[in-house]
C-alpha positions in Angstrom: 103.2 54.5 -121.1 101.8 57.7 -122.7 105.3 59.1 -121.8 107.4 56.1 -123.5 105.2 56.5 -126.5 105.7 60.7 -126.7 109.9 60.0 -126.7 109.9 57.3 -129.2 108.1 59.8 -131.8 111.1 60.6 -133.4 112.5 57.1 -133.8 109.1 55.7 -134.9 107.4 57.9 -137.0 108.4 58.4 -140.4 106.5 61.8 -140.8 108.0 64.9 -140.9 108.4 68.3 -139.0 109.3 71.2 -139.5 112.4 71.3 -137.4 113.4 68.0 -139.2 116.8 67.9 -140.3 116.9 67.8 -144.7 118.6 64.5 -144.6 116.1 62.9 -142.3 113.4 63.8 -145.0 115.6 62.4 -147.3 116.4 58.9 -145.6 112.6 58.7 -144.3 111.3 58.9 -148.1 114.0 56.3 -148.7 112.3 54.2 -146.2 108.9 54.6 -147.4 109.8 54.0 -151.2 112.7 51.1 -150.5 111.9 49.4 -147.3 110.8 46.2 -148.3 114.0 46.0 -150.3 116.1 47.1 -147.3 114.9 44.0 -145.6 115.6 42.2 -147.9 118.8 42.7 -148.0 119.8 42.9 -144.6 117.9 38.9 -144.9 120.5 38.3 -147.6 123.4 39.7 -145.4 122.2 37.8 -142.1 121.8 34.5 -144.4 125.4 34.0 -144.7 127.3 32.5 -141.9 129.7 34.6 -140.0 131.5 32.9 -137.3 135.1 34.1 -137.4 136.8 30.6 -137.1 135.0 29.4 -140.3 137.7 31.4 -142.7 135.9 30.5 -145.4 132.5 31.7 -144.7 134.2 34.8 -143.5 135.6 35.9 -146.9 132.7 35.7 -148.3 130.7 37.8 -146.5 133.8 40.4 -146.6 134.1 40.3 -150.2 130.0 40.5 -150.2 130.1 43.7 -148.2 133.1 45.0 -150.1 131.0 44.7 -153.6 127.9 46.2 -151.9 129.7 49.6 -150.7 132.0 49.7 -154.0 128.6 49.8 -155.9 127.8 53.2 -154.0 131.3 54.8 -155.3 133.2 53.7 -152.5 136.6 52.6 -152.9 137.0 49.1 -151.1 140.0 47.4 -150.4 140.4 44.1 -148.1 143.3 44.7 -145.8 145.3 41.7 -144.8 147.4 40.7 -141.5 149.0 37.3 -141.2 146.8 34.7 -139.7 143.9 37.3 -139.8 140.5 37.6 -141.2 140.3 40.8 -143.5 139.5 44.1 -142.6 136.6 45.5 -145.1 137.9 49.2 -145.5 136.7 51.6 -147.9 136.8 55.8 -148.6 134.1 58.2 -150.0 136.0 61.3 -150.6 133.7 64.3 -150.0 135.1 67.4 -152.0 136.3 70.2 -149.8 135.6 68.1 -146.8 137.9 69.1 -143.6 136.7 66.1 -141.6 137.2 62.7 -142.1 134.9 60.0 -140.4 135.5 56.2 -140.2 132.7 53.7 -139.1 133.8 50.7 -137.2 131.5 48.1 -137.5 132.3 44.0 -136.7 131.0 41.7 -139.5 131.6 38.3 -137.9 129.0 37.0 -135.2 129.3 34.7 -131.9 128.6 30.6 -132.6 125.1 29.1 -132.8 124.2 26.2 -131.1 120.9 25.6 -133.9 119.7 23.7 -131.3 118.6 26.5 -129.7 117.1 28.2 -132.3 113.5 28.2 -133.0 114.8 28.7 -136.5 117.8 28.2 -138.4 120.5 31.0 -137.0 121.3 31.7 -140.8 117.3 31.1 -142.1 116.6 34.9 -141.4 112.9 34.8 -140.3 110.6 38.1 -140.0 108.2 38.4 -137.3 105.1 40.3 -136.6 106.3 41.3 -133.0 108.6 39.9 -130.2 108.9 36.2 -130.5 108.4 35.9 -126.6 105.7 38.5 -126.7 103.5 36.3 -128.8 104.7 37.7 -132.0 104.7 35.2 -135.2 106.1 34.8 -138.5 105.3 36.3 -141.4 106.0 36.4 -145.0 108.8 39.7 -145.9 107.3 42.2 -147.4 106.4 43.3 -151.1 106.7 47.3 -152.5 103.5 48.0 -151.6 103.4 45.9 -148.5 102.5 48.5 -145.4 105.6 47.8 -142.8 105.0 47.7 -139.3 108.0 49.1 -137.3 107.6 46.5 -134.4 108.1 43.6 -136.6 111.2 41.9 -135.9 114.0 40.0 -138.1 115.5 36.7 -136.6 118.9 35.5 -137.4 122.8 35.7 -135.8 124.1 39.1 -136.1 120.6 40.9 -136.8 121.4 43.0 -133.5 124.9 42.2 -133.2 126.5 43.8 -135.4 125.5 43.5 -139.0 122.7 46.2 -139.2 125.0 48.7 -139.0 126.1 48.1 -142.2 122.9 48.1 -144.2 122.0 51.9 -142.2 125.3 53.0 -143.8 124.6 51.4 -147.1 121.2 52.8 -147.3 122.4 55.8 -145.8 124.4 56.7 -148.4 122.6 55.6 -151.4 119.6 57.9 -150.2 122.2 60.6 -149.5 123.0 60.3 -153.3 119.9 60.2 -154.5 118.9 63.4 -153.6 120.6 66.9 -154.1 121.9 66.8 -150.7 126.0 66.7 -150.0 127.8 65.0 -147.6 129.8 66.9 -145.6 132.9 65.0 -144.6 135.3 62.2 -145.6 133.7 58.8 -145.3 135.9 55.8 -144.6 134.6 52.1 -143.2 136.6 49.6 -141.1 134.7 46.2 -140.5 136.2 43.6 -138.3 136.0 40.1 -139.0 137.3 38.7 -135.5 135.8 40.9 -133.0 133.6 38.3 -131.4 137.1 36.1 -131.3 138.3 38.8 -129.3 140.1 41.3 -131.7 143.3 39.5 -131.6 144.2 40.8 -134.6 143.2 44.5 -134.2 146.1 45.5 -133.4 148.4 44.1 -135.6 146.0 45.6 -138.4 146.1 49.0 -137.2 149.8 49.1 -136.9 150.2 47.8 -140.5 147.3 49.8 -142.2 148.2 52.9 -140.0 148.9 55.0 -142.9 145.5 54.4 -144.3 144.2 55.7 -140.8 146.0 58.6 -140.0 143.6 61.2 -141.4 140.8 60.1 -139.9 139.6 62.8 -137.1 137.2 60.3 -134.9 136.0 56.5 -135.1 132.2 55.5 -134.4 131.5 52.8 -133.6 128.4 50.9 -134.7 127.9 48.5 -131.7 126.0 47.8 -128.9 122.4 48.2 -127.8 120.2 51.4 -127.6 119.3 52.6 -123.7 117.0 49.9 -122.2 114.2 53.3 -122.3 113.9 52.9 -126.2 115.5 56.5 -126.5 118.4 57.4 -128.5 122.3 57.2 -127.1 125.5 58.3 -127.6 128.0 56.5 -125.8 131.3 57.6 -124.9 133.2 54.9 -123.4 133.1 51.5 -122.3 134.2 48.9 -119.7 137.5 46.8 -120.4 137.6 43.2 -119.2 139.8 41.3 -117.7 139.6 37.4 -115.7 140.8 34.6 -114.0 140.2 31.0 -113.0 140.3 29.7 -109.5 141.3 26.4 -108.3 140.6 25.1 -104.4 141.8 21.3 -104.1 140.8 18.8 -101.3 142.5 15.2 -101.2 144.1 14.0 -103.8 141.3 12.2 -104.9 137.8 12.2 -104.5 135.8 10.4 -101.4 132.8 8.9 -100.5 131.3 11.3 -98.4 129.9 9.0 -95.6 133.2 7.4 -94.9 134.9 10.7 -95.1 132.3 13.4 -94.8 132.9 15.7 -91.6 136.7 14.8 -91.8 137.8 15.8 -94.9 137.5 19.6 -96.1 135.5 20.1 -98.8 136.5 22.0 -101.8 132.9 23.4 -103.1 132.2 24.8 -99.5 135.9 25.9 -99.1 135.4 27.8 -102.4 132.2 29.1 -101.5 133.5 31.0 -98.3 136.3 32.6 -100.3 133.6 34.4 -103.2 131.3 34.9 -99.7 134.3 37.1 -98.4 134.9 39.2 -102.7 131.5 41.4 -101.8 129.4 42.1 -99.2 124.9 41.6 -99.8 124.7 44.7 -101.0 127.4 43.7 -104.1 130.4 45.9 -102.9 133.4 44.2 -103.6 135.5 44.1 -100.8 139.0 43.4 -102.6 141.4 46.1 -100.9 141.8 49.6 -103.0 139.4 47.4 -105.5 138.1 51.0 -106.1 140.9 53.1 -105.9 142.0 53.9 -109.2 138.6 54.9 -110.8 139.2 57.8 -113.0 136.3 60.3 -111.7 133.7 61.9 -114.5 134.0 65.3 -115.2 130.9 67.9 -114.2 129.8 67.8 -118.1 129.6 64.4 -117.9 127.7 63.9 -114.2 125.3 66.2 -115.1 124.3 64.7 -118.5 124.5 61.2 -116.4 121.5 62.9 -113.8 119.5 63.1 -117.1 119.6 59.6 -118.4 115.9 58.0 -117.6 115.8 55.7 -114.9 114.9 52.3 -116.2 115.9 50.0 -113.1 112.1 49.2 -112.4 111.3 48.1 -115.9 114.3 46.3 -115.8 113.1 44.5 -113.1 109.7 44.0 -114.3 111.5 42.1 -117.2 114.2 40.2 -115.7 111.7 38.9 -112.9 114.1 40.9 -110.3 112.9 41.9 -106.6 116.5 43.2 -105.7 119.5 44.5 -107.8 123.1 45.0 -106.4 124.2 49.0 -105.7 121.7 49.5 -102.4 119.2 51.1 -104.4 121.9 52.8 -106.6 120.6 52.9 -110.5 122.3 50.9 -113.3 123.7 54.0 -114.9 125.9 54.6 -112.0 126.9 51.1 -110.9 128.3 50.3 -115.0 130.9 53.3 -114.2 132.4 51.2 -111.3 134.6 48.0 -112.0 132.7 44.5 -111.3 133.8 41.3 -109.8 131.4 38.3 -111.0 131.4 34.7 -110.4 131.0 33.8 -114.2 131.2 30.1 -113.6 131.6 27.4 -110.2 131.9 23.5 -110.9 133.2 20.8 -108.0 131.3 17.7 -108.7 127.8 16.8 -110.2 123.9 18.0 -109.8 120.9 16.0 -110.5 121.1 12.6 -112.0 124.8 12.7 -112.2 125.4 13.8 -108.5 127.0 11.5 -106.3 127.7 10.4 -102.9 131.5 12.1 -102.8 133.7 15.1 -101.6 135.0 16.3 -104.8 138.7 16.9 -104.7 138.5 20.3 -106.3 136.4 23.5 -106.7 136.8 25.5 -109.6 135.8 29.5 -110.0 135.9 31.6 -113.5 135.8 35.1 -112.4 134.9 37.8 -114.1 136.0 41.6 -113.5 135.1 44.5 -115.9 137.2 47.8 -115.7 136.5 51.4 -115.6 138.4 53.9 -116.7 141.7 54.3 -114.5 141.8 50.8 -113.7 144.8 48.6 -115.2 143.8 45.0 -115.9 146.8 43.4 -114.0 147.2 45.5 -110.8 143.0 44.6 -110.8 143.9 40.9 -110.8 147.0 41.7 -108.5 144.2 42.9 -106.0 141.8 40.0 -106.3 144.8 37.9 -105.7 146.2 39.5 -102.2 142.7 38.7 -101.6 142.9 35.8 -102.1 146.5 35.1 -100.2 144.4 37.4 -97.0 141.9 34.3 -96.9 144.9 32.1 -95.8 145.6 30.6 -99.2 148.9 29.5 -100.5 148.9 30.6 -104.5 150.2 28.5 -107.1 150.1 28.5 -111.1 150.2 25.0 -111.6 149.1 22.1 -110.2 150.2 21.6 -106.7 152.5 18.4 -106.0 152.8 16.2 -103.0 154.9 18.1 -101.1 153.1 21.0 -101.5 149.7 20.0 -100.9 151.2 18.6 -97.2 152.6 21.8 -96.5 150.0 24.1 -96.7 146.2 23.4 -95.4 144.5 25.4 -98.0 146.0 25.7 -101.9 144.4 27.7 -104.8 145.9 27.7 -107.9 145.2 31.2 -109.9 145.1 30.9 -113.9 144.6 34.7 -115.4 143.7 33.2 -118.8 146.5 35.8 -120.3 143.6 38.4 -121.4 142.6 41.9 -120.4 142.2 45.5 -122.2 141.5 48.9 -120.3 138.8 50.5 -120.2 138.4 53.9 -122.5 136.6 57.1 -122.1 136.2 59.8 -125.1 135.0 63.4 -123.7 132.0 64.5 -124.0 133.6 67.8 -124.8 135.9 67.3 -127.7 135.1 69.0 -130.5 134.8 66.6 -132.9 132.5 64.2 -130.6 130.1 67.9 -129.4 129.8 68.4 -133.3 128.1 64.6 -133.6 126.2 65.7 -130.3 124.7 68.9 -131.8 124.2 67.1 -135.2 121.9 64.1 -133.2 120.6 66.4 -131.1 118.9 68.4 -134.0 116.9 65.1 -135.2 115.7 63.3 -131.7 115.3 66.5 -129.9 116.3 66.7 -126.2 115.7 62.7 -125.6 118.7 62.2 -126.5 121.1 60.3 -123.8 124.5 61.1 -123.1 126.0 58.0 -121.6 129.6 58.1 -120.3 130.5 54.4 -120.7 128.4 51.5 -121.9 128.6 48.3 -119.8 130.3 46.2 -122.3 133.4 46.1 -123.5 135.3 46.3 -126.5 138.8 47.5 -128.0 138.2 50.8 -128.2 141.3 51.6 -125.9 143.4 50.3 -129.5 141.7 53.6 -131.0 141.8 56.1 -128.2 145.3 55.0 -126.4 146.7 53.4 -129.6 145.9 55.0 -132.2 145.4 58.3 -130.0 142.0 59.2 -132.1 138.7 60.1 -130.1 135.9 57.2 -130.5 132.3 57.5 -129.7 129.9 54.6 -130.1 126.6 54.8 -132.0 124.7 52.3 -130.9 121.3 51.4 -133.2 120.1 47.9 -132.1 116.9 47.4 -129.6 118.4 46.6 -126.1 116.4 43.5 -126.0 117.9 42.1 -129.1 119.0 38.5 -127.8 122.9 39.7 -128.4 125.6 36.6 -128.4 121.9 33.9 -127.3 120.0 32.3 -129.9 117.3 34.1 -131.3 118.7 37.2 -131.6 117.1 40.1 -133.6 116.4 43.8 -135.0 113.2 45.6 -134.2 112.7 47.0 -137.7 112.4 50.7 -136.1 115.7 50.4 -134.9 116.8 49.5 -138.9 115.3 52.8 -140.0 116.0 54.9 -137.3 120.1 54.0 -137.9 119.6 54.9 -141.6 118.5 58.6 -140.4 121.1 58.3 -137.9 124.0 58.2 -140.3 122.6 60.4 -142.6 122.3 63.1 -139.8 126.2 62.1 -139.4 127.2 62.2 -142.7 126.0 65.6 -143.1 126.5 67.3 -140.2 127.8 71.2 -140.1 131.5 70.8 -141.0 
């Protein structure tokens, strides 16, 4: 414990020493002099309701944002794409600047059901602590109000991904407050479908690629800090790709004492085929399911070896005895590609369950990518699989003739999605500049992480768009992302305001 609290010094304290960077002073005084106004406003923000189906709602909070960052001297725009939600996109011109930066952040959140909620999704509510630690609400806070860095603000899109935006804003308006400069371009992209899966994305960069052209590497603001509290840099993540599994019986479904130990059984059927995907120790073993995995270089192993081991804490919190690797750490198993059983159904539990055989079996199945993997020769893979356990493959429902030719059917639906995987080196000069700049302000705790877990579109920036993209996260890991309650540990909110300012005035 004395060791956690020694690395999260430089997140948590808002004193200063000597080897400080300028800026940090800067954005720390901010803090101290504006931080009950900061919360404020990131209430405000959180308080208006982002879910990117509701067009309405969504416009709003882009022209909100918009106003907020044209305020500071940016110059906004909304960019438009038929059928899309806007892009927010704006440019701070830096004088003499050889380096232009662009912040991706998403301002649309994943749909609440309130009824999970202990509060309102969009009622913002601030906490003294954890809500499952015991923590409880209290009023926000007035200028001379003494904030506690562990208290915690509840509403959708408090960790996922609206913070982000108020560390910029405040991040630049302490910037300009003082006499220090920043030291490259500044230009902001915020998504308004990235929860809806980035549908759009694409066609937006295509059409607004002139706008982009200049820009010399995307962050992105997104994601969780490392599950140890300390500071990351991540360089990649996993892509994501799927499908849907269908096993059928009889045509219809039976009573299962007039037909049970006669008739196959679907759920059963299905559960020997995901029995035969991985072994107990979670291997997948799906031919050449490992093949294509695009090895790390030696930069990038060695700054792997010095990410902090968190797998016992982990399990402390999940209420875990045993994890999937054969004792292999987290770190390393996220830079393999994943086959999960994201969903089963065949029949009823509980009060609904009958006395039947089901007449179907249905799997959603879930595999994440690494980089070298391509989403369709994955699912090619699960499918020979598949066809090796004796199954006949269809893409429709089978008909009569079919089901009495072939003893076991399994109909594969690949739900037409997928994006690769992408990996930004370590090494490029652009992304070692933002390392040395970070490194400065948290010291040698900072963790280098090839590839975060989760995915996201970054592949449209890095394969696309051919730019290098790094993400920095700045929400707590146990923030509740995409469940009800989700939050921001306030120390998070002030350490990502010195975060960008370290960014925005890194050595050019």
């Amino acid at each position: 414990m004395i060791k956690k609290i020694i690395l999260m010094l430089p997140i948590l304290s808002l004193g200063f020493s000597p080897n400080v960077p300028q800026s940090v002073k800067v954005t720390q005084n901010w803090v101290r002099e504006n931080g009950h106004t900061i919360i404020k406003d990131f209430a405000q923000l959180l308080s208006m309701p982002n879910v990117a189906s509701e067009r309405i709602n969504i416009r709003k909070n882009a022209e909100y944002i918009s106003n907020l960052f044209q305020k500071r001297g940016f110059d906004m725009q909304l960019l438009e794409a038929n059928g899309a939600n806007p892009i927010v996109y704006g440019e701070l011109k830096t004088p003499g600047a050889k380096r232009t930066l662009c912040f991706y952040v998403h301002y649309d959140g994943q749909p609440v059901d309130e009824t999970q909620w202990k509060h309102g999704p969009f009622e913002p509510t601030l906490y003294d602590g954890a809500m499952d630690a015991g923590g409880k609400p209290i009023s926000f806070p007035k200028k001379r109000t003494k904030i506690n860095s562990e208290w915690r603000l509840y509403g959708r899109s408090a960790g996922d991904d609206k913070a982000p935006i108020i560390t910029i804003l405040n991040a630049v308006e302490a910037l300009q407050s003082s006499k220090i400069k920043l030291t490259s371009n500044i230009k902001l992209f915020f998504e308004g479908e990235e929860e809806a899966g980035s549908t759009n994305l694409k066609a937006h960069l295509s059409k607004h690629n002139d706008l982009l052209n200049d820009i010399d590497i995307w962050l992105f603001c997104d994601g969780p800090m490392h599950q140890s509290r300390q500071p990351q840099l991540v360089f990649g993540v996993r892509g994501v790709t799927g499908m849907e599994v269908t096993i059928y019986g009889a045509t219809r479904s039976l009573h299962s004492g007039h037909y049970g130990n006669w008739a196959p059984v679907p759920g059963q059927t299905m559960a020997h085929l995901i029995a035969s995907m991985k072994d107990e120790n979670g291997k997948v073993l799906v031919d050449k399911f490992y093949d294509t995995v695009e090895p790390l270089s030696e930069f990038e192993r060695l700054e792997l070896s010095k990410i902090p081991d968190v797998d016992r804490q982990l399990k402390k919190e999940l209420g875990l005895v045993y994890t999937e690797g054969g004792g292999r750490s987290i770190n390393e198993r996220l830079l393999l590609p994943s086959l999960t059983i994201k969903g089963l159904a065949s029949g009823n539990v509980g009060k609904k369950a009958r006395n039947v055989i089901p007449n179907f079996a249905k799997a959603a199945i879930g595999v994440r990518l690494v980089k070298g993997n391509d989403p369709e020769n994955m699912l090619d893979l699960v499918e020979s699989h598949i066809q090796n356990q004796g199954f006949h493959i269809v893409y429709e429902d089978p008909d009569m003739a079919t089901r009495r030719k072939y003893p076991k059917i399994a109909k594969v639906d690949r739900r037409g999605s997928g994006y690769i995987a992408s990996r930004t080196s370590m090494e490029e000069p652009n992304a070692k500049a933002i390392i040395d700049a970070v490194r400065e302000f948290v010291g040698d705790n900072l963790i280098l992480m090839p590839a975060l877990g989760g995915s996201l579109p970054l592949y449209l920036f890095t394969d696309y768009l051919k730019k290098p993209a790094i993400i920095i996260p700045v929400a707590n890991h146990d923030n509740n992302q995409h469940a009800p309650n989700e939050n921001l540990r306030i120390a998070n909110l002030w350490y990502g305001i010195d975060l960008m300012g370290v960014i925005m005035t890194m050595p050019d």
